[in-house]
C-alpha positions as CSV (number, residue, x, y, z in Angstrom):
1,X,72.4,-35.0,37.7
2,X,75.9,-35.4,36.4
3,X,78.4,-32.8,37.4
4,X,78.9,-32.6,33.3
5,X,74.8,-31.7,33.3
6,X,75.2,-29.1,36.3
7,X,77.9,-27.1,33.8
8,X,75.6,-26.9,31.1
9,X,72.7,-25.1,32.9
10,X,71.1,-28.3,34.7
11,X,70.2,-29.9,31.3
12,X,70.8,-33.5,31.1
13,X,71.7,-35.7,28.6
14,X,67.9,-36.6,28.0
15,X,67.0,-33.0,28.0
16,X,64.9,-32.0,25.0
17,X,66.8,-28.7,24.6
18,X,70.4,-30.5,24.6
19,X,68.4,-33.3,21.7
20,X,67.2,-30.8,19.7
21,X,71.0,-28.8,19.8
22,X,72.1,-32.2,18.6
23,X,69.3,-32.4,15.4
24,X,70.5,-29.4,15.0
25,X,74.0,-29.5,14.5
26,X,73.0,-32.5,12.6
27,X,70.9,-31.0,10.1
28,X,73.7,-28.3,9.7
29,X,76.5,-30.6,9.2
30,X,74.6,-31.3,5.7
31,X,74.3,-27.7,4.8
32,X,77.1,-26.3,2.7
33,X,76.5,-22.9,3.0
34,X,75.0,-20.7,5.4
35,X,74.2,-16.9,4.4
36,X,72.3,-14.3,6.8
37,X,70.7,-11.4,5.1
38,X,70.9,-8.7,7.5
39,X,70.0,-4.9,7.9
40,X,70.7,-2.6,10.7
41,X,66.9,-0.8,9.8
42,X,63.9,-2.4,9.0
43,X,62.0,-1.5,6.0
44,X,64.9,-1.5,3.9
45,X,64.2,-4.7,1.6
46,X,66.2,-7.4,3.5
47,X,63.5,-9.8,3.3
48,X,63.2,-8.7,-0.9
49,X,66.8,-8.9,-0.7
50,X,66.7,-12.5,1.0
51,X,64.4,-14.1,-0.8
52,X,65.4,-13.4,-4.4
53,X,68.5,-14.5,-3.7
54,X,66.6,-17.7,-2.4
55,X,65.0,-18.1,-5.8
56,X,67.6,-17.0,-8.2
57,X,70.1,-19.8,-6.1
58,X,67.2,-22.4,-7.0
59,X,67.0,-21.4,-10.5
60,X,70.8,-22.0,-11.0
61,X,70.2,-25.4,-9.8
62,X,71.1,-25.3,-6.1
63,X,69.4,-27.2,-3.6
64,X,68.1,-24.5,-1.0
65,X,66.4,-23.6,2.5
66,X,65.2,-20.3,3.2
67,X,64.6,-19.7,6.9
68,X,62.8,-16.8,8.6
69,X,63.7,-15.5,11.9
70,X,62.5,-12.3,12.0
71,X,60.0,-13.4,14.4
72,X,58.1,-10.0,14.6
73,X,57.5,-9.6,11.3
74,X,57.9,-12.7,8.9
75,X,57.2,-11.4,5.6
76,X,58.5,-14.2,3.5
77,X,55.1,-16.2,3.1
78,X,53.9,-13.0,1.7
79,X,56.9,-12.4,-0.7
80,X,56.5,-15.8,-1.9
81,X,52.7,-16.6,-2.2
82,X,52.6,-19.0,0.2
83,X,50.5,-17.6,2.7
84,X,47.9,-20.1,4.6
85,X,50.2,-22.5,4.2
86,X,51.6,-25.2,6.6
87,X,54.3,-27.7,7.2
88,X,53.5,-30.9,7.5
89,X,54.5,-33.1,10.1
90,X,56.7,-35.8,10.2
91,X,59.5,-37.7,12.7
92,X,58.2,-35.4,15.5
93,X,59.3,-32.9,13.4
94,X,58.2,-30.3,10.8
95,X,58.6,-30.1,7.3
96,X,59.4,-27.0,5.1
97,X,56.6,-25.7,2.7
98,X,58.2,-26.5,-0.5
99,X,58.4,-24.2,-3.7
100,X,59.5,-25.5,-6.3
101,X,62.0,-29.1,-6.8
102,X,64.9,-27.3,-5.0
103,X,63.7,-24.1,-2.6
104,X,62.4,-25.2,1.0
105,X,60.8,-22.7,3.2
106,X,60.2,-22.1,6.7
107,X,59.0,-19.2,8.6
108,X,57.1,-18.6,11.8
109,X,54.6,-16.8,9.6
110,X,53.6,-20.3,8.6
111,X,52.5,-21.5,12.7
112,X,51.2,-18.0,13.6
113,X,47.4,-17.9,14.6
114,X,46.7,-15.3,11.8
115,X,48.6,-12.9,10.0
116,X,47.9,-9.7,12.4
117,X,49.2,-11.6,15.5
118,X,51.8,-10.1,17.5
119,X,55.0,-12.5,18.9
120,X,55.9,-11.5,22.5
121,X,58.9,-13.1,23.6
122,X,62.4,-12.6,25.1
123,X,65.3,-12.9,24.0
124,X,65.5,-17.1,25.9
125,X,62.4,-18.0,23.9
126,X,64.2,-15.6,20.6
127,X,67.1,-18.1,20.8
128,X,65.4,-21.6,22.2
129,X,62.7,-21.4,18.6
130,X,66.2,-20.5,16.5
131,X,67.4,-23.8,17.4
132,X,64.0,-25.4,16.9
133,X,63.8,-24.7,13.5
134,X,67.1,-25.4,12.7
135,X,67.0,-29.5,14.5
136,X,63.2,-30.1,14.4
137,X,62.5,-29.3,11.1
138,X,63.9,-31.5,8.0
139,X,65.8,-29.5,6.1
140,X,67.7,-32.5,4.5
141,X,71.2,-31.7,2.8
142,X,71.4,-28.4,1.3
143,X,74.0,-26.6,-0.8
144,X,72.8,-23.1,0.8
145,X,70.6,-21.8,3.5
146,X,69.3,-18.1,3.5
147,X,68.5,-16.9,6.8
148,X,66.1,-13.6,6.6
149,X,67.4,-12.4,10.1
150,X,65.5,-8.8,11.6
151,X,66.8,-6.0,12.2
152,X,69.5,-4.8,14.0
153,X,72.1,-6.5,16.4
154,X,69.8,-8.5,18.5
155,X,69.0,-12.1,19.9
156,X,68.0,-13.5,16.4
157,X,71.7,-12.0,14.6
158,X,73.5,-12.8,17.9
159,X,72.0,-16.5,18.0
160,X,72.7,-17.1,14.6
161,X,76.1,-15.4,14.3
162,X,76.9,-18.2,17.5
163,X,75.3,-21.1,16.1
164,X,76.9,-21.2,13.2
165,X,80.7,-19.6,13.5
166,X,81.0,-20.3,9.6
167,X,77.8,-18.1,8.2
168,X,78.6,-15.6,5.4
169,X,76.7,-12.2,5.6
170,X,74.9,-10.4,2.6
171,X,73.9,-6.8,4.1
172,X,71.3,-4.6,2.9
173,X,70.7,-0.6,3.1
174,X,69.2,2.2,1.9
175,X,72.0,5.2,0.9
176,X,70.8,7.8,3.5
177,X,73.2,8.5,6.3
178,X,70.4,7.4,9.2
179,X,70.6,3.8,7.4
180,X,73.7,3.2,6.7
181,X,75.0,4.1,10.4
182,X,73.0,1.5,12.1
183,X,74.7,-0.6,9.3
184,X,77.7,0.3,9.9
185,X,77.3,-0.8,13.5
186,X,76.0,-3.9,11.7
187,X,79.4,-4.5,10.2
188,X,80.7,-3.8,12.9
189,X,79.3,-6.6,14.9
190,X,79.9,-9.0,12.2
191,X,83.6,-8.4,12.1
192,X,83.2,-9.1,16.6
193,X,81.9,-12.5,15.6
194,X,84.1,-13.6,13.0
195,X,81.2,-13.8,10.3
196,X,82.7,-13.2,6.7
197,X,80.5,-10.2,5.6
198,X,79.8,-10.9,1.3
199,X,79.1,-7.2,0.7
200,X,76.6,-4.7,0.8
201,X,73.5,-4.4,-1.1
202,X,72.1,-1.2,-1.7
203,X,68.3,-0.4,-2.3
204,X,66.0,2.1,-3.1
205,X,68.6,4.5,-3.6
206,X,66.4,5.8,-7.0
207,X,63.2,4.9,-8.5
208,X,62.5,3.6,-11.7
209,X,59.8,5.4,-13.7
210,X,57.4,2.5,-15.4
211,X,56.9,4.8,-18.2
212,X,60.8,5.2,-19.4
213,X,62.8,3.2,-16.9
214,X,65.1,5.8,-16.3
215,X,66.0,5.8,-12.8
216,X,65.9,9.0,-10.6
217,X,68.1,9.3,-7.5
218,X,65.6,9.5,-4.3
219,X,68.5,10.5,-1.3
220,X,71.2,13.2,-1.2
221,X,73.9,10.6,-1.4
222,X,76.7,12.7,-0.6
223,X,76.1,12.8,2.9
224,X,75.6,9.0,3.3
225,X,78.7,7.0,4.1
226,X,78.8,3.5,3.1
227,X,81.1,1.1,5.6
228,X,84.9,0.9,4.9
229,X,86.0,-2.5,3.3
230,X,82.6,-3.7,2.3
231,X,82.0,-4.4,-1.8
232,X,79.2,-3.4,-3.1
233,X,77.1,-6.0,-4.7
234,X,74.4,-4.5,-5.9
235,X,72.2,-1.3,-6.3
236,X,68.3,-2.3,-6.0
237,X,66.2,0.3,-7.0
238,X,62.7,1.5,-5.5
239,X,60.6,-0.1,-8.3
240,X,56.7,-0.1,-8.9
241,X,56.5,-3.6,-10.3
242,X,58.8,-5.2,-7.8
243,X,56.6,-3.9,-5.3
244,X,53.3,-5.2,-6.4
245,X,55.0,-8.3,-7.1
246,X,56.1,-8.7,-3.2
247,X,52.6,-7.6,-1.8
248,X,50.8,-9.7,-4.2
249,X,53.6,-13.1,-3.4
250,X,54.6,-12.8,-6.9
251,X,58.4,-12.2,-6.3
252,X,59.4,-15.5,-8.4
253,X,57.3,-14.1,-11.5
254,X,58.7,-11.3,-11.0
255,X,62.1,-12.8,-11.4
256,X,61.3,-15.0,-14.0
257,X,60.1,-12.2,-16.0
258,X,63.1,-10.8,-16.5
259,X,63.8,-6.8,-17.1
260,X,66.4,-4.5,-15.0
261,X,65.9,-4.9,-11.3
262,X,64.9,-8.4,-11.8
263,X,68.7,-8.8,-13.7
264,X,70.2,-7.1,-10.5
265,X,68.8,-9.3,-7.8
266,X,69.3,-12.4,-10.3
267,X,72.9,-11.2,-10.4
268,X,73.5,-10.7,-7.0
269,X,72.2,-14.4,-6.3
270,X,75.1,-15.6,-8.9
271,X,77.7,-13.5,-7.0
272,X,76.7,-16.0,-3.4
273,X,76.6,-18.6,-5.5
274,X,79.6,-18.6,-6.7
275,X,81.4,-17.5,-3.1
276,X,84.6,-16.0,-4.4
277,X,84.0,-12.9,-3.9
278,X,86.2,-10.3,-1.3
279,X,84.0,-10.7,1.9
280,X,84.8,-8.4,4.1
281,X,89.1,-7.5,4.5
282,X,88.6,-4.8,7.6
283,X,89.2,-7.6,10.0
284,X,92.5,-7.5,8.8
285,X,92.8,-4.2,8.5
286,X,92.7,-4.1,5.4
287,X,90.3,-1.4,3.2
288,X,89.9,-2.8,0.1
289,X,88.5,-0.1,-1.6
290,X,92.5,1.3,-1.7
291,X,93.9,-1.4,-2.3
292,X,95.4,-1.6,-6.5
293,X,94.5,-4.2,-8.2
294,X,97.3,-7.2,-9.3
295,X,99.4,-6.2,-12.7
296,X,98.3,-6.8,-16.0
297,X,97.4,-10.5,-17.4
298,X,95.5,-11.9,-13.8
299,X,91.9,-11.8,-13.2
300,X,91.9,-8.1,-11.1
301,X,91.4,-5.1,-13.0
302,X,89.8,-0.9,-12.1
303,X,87.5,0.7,-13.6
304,X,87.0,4.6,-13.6
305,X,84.0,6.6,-14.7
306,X,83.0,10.0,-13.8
307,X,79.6,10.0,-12.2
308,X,77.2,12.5,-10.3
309,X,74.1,11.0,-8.1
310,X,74.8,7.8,-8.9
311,X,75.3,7.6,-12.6
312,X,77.6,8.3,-15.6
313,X,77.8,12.0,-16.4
314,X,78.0,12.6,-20.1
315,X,81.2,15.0,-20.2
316,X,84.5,13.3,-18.9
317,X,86.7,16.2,-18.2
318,X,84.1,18.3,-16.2
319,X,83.1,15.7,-13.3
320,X,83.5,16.7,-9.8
321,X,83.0,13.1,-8.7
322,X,84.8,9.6,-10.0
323,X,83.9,6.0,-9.1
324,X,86.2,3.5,-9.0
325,X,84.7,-0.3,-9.5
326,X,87.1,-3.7,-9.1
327,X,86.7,-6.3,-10.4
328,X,88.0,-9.8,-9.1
329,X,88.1,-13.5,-11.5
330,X,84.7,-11.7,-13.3
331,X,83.0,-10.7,-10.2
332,X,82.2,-7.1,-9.0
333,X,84.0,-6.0,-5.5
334,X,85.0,-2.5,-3.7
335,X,83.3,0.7,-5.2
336,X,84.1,3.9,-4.1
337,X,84.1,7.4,-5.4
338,X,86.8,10.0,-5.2
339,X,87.0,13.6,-6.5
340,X,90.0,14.5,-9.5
341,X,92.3,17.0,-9.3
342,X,91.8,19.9,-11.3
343,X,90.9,19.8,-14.9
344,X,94.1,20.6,-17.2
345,X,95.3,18.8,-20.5
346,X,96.9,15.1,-19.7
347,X,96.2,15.6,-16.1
348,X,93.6,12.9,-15.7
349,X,94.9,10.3,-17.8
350,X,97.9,10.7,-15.1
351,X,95.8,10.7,-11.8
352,X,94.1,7.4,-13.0
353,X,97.2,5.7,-14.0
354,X,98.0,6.6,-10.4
355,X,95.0,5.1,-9.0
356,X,95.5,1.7,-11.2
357,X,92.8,1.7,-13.5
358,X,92.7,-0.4,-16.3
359,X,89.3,0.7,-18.1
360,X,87.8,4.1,-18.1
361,X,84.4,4.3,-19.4
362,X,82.5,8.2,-20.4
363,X,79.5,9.2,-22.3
364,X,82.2,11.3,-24.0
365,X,85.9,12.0,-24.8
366,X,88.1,13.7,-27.0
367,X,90.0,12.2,-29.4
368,X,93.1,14.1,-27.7
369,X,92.0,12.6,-24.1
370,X,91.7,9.3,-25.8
371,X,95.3,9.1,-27.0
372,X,96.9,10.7,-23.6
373,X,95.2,7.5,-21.6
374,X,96.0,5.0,-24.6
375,X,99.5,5.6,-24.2
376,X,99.3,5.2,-20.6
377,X,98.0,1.3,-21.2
378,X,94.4,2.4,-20.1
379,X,91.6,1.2,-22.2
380,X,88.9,3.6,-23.1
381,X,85.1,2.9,-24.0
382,X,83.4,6.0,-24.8
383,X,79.1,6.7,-25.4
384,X,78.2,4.7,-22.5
385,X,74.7,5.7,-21.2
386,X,73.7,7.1,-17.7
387,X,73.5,4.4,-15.8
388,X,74.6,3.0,-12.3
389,X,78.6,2.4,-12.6
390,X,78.2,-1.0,-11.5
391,X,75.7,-1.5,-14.2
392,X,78.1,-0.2,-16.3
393,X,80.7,-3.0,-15.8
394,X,78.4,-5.7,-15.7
395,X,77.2,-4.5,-19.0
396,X,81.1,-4.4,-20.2
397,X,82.0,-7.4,-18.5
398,X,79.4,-9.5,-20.1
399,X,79.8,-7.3,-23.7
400,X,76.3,-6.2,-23.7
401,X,77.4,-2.6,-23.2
402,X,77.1,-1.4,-26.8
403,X,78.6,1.9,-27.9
404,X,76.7,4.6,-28.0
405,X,77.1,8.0,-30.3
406,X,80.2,10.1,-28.6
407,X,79.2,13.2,-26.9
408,X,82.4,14.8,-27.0
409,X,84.5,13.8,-30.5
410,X,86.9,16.8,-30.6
């Protein structure tokens, strides 16, 4: 043994550990992209989360790997329809289960004995199978691998976070103060290792009713604070059909289909794809969610809407709550809410002018109201319906958000 070997634990060169660190960082040199979905609770929809973004990156045309690590409870067969099967083998190695001409998958769920067996290991074994499926199994070259990581901060997060210095981070909560400060702590640890976090994605904040589609707010979302810095991608609600579609490994129908949560999680996968987004400025100490955006004529812009529980409240000049949404080159970043002074004539027009907004959209305005915050350079787009405020801007971004009747036209 070479006093090189003794340094590096005892392994020598012919080590099988040390060759399969070298398939490894192999394989990865030929993946562009490398984004963890994470969570600091389980049960919040990461895997969901993961997977559509999996599928709605193949259906753009991007060659993709998804890989499970959450080793105690690899639901992504199940999400995807692919349980019972297995990879094949081939080079002394394994390859994915294939879905699809660009989506590879590979999960531990695929090698288990049967799907109630429990995985007892430490955090060694944890880190030595990471490395496994990432330089014995032939991933080929990818433009993006999705890594469903478990909960929490653990050996699997930690592993990966090491592994792979470069790996972008898509989080995932529900907006209940018990969830979002474990994913706080979650940020938190991202921002230790270096990883650029995307943004958060926030689910099952409301249901949607199959009958109307109207979407009722399920958590007193006051009291939950969401992570300083982080954007906002995307609001997932808790929806009927997108849960029979997961239990029944339906999830790419589901997508395919179409309809409003399918939109959503189809949007959030064009957000990764196109990887321009904010990330995550608190490493810098910046919080983006104060920061104004860039003057007239470049690609930044606010928008302001008054909102209670989540969505657009119909009267403009009686809200106790406004959120703020910015928008960077087209894409969605920092949201966060903030309460107006007191209501008096000309007074809001003036408090958003100081707060840099650019578009104010209301379920209804005076005409009055309208001309104050037109001659302040603010554009106005009045009967908007109660939906999620980034909803809202997508909708007006995209100029599917039609006008509606004006609630308030004196």
């Amino acid at each position: 043994m070479t006093e090189r070997d003794e340094a590096n634990g005892g392994a020598s060169q012919d080590d099988p550990r040390r060759q399969t660190r070298r398939r490894r960082d192999a394989n990865l040199a030929q993946i562009g992209r490398v984004v963890a979905v994470m969570s600091g609770k389980g049960g919040v929809g990461k895997s969901t989360v993961g997977a559509a973004i999996a599928l709605g990156l193949a259906q753009l045309g991007r060659r993709v790997g998804l890989l499970d690590v959450d080793f105690h409870g690899p639901s992504i067969p199940t999400l995807l329809g692919l349980v019972g099967r297995q990879p094949a083998s081939a080079y002394g190695g394994l390859c994915p289960v294939e879905l699809g001409s660009d989506l590879k998958v590979m999960s531990l769920g695929f090698l288990l004995g049967g799907a109630d067996e429990a995985v007892i290991w430490r955090g060694p074994m944890k880190i030595g199978v990471i490395d496994q499926l990432l330089g014995d199994v032939s991933w080929g070259g990818l433009d993006f691998l999705i890594v469903d990581c478990p909960p929490g901060t653990g050996d699997e997060a930690l592993s990966i976070g090491q592994v792979i210095p470069n790996a972008e981070v898509v989080m995932v909560g529900t907006p209940q103060e018990v969830a979002m400060a474990d994913v706080r702590k979650a940020v938190a640890f991202c921002l230790k290792l270096g990883l650029r976090l995307l943004g958060l994605v926030e689910t099952m904040g409301t249901i949607r009713c199959t009958h109307c589609g109207a979407e009722v707010p399920l958590f007193a979302r006051a009291k939950a604070s969401r992570p300083l810095g982080v954007p906002l991608l995307a609001k997932v609600p808790f929806d009927p059909d997108l849960q029979a579609a997961c239990d029944e490994g339906r999830l790419a129908a589901f997508l395919a289909a179409g309809g409003t949560t399918a939109r959503r999680l189809l949007d959030l996968a064009e957000y990764v794809a196109c990887g321009h987004g904010p990330g995550l400025a608190a490493a810098t100490g910046v919080q983006t969610e104060n920061k104004v955006p860039q003057e007239k004529g470049s690609q930044s812009m606010r928008y302001a809407m008054p909102t209670a529980d989540g969505a657009l409240v119909m009267h403009f000049g009686h809200a106790d709550r406004f959120t703020f949404v910015d928008v960077n080159e087209g894409v969605i970043g920092a949201v966060r809410e903030a309460s107006p002074p007191p209501h008096a004539p000309g007074v809001l027009p003036a408090w958003c002018k100081e707060n840099g907004v650019d578009i104010v959209i209301a379920g209804g305005m005076g005409s009055r109201a309208q001309s104050l915050f037109a001659a302040r350079g603010i554009q106005v787009v009045v009967g908007a319906p109660a939906e999620a405020p980034e909803e809202l801007v997508r909708r007006h971004l995209s100029g599917t958000l039609a006008p509606g009747t004006n609630v308030c036209d004196h």
